[in-house]
N, C-alpha and C positions, 0 to 999 in steps of 0.2 A: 909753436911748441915743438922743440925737437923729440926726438925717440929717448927712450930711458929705458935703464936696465934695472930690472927690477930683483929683489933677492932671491937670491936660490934659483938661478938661472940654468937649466944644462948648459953645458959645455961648447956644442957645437962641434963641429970639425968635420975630420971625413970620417968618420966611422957614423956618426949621425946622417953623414949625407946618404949613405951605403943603406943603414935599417932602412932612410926615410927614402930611397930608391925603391928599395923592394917594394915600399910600402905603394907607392905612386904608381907602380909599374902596374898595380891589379887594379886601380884609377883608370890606367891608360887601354888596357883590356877590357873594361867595363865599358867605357865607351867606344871601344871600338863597338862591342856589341849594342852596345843601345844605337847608335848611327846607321846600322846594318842595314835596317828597315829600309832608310831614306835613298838608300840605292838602288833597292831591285824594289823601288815601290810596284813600277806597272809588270815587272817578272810573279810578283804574290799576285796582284789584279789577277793573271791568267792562270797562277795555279790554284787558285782557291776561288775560282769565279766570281770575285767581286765586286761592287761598285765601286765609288770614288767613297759614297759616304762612310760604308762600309770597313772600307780600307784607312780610313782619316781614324776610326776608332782603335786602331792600333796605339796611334801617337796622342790619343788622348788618356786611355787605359794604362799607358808605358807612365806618363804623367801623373796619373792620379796614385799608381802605385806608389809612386817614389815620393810624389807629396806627402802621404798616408804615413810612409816606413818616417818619416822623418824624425817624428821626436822620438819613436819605441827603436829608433838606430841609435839617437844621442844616449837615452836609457844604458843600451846594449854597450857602449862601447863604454860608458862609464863606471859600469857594473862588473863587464867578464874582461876588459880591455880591447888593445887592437888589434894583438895577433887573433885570436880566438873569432872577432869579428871577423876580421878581413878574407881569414880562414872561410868561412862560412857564406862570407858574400859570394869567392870566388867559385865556390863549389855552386851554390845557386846561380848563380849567371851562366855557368859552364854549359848546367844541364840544360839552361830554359833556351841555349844557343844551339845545344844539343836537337832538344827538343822538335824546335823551328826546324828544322835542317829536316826530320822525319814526319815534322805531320801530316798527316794525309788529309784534314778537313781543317776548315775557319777556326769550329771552334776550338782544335786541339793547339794551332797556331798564337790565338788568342792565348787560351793557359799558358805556355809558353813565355808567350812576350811577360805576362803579368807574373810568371815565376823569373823569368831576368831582368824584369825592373827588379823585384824582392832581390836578388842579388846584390844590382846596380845600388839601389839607394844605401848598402851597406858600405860601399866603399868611401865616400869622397867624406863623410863625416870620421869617418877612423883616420883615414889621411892628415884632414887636418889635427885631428886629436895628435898624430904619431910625431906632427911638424911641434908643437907647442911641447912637447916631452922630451924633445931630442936637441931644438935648438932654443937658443936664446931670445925673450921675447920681443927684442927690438928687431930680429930678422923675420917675426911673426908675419908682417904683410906682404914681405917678400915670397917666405915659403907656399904664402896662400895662394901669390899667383903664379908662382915656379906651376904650382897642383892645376890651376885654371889651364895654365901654357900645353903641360900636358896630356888634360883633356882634350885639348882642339888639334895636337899633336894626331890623338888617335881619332878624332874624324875625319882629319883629311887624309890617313890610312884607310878610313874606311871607304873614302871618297874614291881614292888613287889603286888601291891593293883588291878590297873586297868584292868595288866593280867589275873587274879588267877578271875576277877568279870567278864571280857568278856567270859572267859568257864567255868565260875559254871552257869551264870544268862542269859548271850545271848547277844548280839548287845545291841538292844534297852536298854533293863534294863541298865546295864553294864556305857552306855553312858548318856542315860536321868538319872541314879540316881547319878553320880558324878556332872551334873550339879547342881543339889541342892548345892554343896559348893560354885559355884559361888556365886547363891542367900543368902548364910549366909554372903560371905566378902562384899555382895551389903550392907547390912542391918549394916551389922558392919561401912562401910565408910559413910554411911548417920547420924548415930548416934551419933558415938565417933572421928572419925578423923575429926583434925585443920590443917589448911596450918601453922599455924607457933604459938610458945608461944608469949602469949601477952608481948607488949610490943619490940616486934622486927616485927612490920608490915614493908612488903617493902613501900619504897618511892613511890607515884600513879606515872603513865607516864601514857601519854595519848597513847589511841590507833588507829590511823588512815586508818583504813586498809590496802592497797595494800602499802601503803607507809611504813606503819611502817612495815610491814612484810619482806620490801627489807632491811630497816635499821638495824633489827634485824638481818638478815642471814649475811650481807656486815660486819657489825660489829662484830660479832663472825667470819669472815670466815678473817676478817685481820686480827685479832688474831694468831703470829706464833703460842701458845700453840693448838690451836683448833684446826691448822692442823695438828700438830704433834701427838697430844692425836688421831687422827681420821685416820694416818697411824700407830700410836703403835696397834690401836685395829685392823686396817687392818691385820698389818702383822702377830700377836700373835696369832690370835680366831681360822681363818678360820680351821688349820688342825685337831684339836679336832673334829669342827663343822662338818665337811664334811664329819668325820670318823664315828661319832655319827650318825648323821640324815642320811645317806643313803651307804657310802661305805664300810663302816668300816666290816660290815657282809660277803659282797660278799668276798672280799678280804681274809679275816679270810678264809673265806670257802673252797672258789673257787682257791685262789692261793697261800694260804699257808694250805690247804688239813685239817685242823681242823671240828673238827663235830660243830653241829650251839650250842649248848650247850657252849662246852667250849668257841666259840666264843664268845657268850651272855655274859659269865663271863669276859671276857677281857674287852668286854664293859662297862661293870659294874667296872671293877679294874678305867677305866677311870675318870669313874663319881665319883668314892671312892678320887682319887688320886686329883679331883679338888676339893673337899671339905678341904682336908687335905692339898694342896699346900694353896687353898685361904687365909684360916687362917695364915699362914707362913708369905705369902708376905702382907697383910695387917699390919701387928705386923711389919713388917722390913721397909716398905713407912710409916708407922704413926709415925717411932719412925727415920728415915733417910732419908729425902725427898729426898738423894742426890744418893740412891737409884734404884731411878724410871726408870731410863734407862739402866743402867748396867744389873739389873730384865730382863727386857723385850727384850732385844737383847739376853739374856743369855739365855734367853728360846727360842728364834728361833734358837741362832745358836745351843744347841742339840736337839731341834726337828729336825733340817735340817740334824743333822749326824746321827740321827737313822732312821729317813725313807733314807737318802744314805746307812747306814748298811745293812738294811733290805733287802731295793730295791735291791742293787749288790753282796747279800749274793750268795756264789758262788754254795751252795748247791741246790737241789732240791725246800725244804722249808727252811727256815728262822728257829735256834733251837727256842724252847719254850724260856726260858729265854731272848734272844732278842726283842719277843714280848711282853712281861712283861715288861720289859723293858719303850722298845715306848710308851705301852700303859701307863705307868707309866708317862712318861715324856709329851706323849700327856694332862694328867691330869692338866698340868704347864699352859696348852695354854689359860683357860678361865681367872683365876688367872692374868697371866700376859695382858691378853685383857684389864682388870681394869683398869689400870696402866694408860691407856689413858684418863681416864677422871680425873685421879689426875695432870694431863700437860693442859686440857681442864678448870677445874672448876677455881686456880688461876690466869688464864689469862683472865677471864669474870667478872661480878659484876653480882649482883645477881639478876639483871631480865633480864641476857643474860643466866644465867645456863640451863635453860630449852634448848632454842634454840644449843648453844654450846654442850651439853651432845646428842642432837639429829645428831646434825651434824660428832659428834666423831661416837656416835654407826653404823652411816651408814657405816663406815670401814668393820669391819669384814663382815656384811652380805651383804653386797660387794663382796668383797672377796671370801666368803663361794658358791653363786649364780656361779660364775665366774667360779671357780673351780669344784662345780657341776656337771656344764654342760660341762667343758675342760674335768673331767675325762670321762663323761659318751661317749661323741665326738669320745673320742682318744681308748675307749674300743671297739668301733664298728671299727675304722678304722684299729684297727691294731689284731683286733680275740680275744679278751681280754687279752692282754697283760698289766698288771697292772704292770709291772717296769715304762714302756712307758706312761701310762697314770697317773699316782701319780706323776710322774716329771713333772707334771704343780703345783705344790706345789711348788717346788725352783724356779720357773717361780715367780710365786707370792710374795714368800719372799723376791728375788733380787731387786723386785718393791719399796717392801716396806722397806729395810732396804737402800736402798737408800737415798729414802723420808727423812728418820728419821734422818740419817745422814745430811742433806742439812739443816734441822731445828733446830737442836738440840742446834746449839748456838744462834739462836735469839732467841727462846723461852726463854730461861736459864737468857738473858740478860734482855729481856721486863719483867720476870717475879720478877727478882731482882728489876727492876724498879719502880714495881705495887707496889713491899711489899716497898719497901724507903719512898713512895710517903706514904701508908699507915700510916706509923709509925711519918711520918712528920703532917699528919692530926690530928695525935692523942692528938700529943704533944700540937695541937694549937688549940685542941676544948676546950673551958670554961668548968669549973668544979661549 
């Protein structure tokens, strides 16, 4: 099934590119700050005197916030719009980067991260909100992963820039002077970012509080697309996610005997391999809607065969090439997360997107939280046995490819439905 344009489409062009610029660019700030962590992990060990387990609840805390903000974001951005959001994200991330940069204990540290997750989880759902108001909906899967591209944009800044400024400049410096870019994408969204080109304002709806808020979530959550799109992101994200933000090192290190160097690079071949998948599948859903699940299962089922590889590699270590490999293909996993909110966005009208796209992203970091804490569980239980403890990963898949399977023909069908219904509108608005 190819792409279709559906009525009442914006425009597109470069003045859409420019809002949806601005829009991305406090995206790209957001994650630089949420990655921050992941560099001067053992520089907080020694300024905050703490363990490893200690320190892992950073990236678990950062998680649960953003899983949390998820749907009262989609709410937020369909209620006050996306300058007014993004506004407000970037002000919160600024300070909680701020924050970090002066605390003098754990737990003021902690407050921090969990005031720039509340930031963090404010941006990427306005984003895409800002992509569906500004461009045409057949460019929708594209724009979702242009937003993916440059999130991983701003971790490997944080990789390459934030490291190389926490040991020439120090802590402090290091942290309070990257927050100044918060402060420039603040100034940038109070000035030049529009929620939408004129002439395509949404329709007002009233907002009733506690009421409208149940009708909002009930209404996107019967949506088959919604829950479909919010197990594709379940089942796709988490193994990247979980590899990236905290296991992914040990593992490399600890039990496949790699020095942390080279490990560092596989992580990084990661983040390389989702920039370069993103673009792929965005170009193949924009131009083959019929696409979108075939993608997304096909990247589970070989992530699931090469952490099986890996895991019951019968040698000692795993060869290099195997790990290139994974990490290669782990690159697929954020790419294919996308995929969900292209099943989420045509099954909503456009003052449920907000809500709907909040309701999807809580999947993977879901997921990612879940399996955090299975792997870190199962590594105490069993003396750090990471065959034993990474098989909560097929735990997790089996869930979700389940799910996906149980939905995939009502969604398929109500969404044919939406678009007939669409085109039948069309035919019979006056000219």
């Amino acid at each position: 099934m190819s792409s279709t344009t559906l009525p009442g489409d914006p425009p597109g062009g470069r003045r859409a590119l420019a809002v949806w610029g601005i829009g991305v660019s406090v995206y790209f700030v957001a994650v630089i700050f949420r990655t921050s962590l992941g560099v001067a992990g053992l520089d907080a060990a020694d300024r905050f005197h703490v363990n490893a387990s200690a320190l892992s609840t950073f990236s678990i805390l950062q998680l649960l916030v953003y899983a949390g903000m998820q749907i009262p974001v989609g709410l937020l951005v369909d209620r006050l719009g996306t300058k007014k959001v993004l506004a407000l994200g970037a002000v919160l991330f600024t300070a909680g980067q701020l924050g970090f940069a002066f605390s003098p204990s754990y737990g003021t540290a902690l407050a921090s991260r969990a005031l720039l997750g509340c930031g963090d989880a404010l941006t990427f759902i306005s984003v895409l909100r800002l992509g569906t108001r500004w461009f045409p909906a057949r460019r929708g899967p594209l724009v979702a992963q242009f937003a993916g591209l440059v999130g991983m944009a701003g971790n490997l800044v944080s990789t390459l820039v934030i490291a190389r400024l926490l040991h020439g400049v120090g802590w402090t410096a290091a942290f309070a002077g990257s927050a100044a870019a918060g402060a420039v994408v603040f100034v940038l969204v109070l000035l030049f970012l529009k929620d939408h080109p004129e002439g395509h304002e949404p329709e007002p709806h009233p907002h009733q509080g506690a009421a409208y808020v149940r009708r909002q979530i009930a209404a996107s959550w019967r949506e088959p697309g919604t829950r479909l799109g919010l197990w594709v992101h379940f089942t796709t994200q988490f193994p990247a996610m979980v590899f990236l933000l905290l296991w992914g090192l040990p593992f490399l290190v600890e039990a496949q005997g790699l020095s942390r160097a080279t490990a560092g690079e596989l992580l990084t071949l990661v983040v390389l391999a989702n920039m370069v998948v993103g673009l792929v599948y965005g170009q193949i859903v924009a131009r083959h809607h019929g696409a979108r699940l075939p993608l997304a299962l096909g990247t589970v089922g070989t992530t699931a065969a090469l952490w099986a590889a890996t895991l019951a590699y019968p040698g000692p270590h795993a060869p290099m090439w195997l790990l290139i490999v994974l990490c290669t293909v782990l690159g697929a996993c954020g790419p294919a997360s996308m995929i969900g909110f292209d099943f989420a966005r045509p099954a909503n009208p456009p003052e449920r997107q907000g809500t709907a796209s909040g309701i999807t992203n809580m999947g993977g970091f879901v997921a990612s939280m879940t399996t955090l804490f299975a792997v870190g569980v199962l590594l105490d239980a069993t003396g750090d046995d990471y065959t034993v403890a990474f098989s909560a990963v097929f735990v997790l898949q089996a869930l979700g490819v389940t799910q996906i399977l149980r939905l995939r023909r009502r969604a398929a069908r109500r969404e044919r439905e939406r678009l007939v219904a669409s085109r039948v509108e069309t035919v019979h608005v006056p000219v």
